[in-house]
N, C-alpha and C positions, 0 to 999 in steps of 0.2 A: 556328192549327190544325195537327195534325200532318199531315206530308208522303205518310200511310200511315193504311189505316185499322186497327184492330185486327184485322181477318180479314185483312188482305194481308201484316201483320209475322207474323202466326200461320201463315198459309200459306208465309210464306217461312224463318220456322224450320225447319217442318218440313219442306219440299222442301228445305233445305240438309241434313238428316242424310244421315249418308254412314256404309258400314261400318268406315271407320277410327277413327268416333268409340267404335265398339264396344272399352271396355275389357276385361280379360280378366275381370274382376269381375263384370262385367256380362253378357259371354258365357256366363261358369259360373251366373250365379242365372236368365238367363233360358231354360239349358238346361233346371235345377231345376224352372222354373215350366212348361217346357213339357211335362215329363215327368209333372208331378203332374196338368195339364192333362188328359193323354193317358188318366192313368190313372182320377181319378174320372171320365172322359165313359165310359172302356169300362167301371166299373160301375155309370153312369145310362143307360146302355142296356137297363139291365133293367128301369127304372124304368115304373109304369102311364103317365105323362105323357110320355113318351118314346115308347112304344108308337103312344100316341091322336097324338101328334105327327106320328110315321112315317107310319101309316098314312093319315093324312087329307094328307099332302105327295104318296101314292102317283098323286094325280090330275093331277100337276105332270109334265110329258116336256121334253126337250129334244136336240138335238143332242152338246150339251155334257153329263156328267154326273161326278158327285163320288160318292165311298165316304160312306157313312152308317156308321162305326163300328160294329164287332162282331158286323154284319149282311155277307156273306159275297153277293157278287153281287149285291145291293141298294145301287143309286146313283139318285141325283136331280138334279135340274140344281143347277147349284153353292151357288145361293144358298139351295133347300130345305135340299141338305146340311148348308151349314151353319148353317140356323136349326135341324135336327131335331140336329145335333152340340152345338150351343151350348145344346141344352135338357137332352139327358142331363151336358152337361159342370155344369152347376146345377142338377138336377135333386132330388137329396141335399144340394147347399148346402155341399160339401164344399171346393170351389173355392175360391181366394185372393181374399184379401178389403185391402180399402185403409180407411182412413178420413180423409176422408167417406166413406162405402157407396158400392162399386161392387167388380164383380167383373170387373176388367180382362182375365187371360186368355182368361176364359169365353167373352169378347165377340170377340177378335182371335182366339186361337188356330184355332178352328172355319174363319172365314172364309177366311182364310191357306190353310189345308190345301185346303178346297173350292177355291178359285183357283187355286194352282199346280197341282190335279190337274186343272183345265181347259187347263190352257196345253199348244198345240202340243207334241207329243214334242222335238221340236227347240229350243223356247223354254222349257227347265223351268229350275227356277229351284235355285240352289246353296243349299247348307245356309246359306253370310251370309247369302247375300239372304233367306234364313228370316227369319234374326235379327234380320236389321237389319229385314225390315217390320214384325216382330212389336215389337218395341221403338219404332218408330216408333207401332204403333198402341196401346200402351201409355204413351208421352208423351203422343197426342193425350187419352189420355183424362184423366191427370191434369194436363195444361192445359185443359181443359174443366173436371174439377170444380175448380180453381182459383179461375176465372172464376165458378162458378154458386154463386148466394146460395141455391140452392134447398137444395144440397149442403151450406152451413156450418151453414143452418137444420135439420139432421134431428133432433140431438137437443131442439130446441124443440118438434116436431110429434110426441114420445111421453110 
């Protein structure tokens, strides 16, 4: 039997990345991907499903709160923001895409953003530390569909 089970070598991959592993190839494409990110969510803010999304998060308060793109004084607590970010960021389906299907930034970028605008004035976090989580949570994802039979199976199920 191995000495680890597959979720503690997986978690311990990933708690080992560090921003020195960040090559500069990798810093320039995943600037690329955040700006593209940035930019179709601010034109899926206009979107009707963006709209019904915002609006029905409206009933969500908290101490804590995060910017809802492209809406000007309208925040939510972090994790509304960033489901209602992460909807206009897909919302057109313009977003980066992997195969097997998934749309990796959509999912990390949003969240990232909402988070670090929760954090203490004092505890914000540097543009690495951007990078490096965002890249972190773009590994986790394509070690996941790695792992997932459900993922190899999608062109079987059309």
């Amino acid at each position: 039997f191995p000495s680890q089970t597959v979720t503690g070598n997986f978690a311990k991959v990933i708690h080992g990345l560090n921003a020195n592993q960040l090559t500069d190839q990798v810093i320039q494409r995943s600037k690329r991907m955040i700006l593209d990110t940035l930019g179709v969510g601010l034109l899926g803010t206009s979107t009707e499903v963006c709209h019904k999304v915002a609006q029905y998060s409206k009933i969500y308060s908290s101490d804590l709160s995060s910017t809802i793109w492209g809406h000007l004084g309208f925040r939510l607590p972090p994790l509304y923001a960033a489901f209602v970010n992460g909807v206009a960021v897909h919302s057109m389906d313009f977003d980066d895409t992997w195969h097997p299907a998934t749309h990796p930034s959509g999912a990390v970028l949003p969240a990232l953003i909402a988070l670090s605008e929760a954090f203490p004035q004092k505890k914000k976090t540097s543009g690495l530390d951007l990078l490096l989580a965002f890249n972190v949570g773009i590994e986790v994802q394509g070690r996941l569909l790695h792992f997932s039979r459900e993922a190899r199976n999608i062109l079987k199920r059309y």
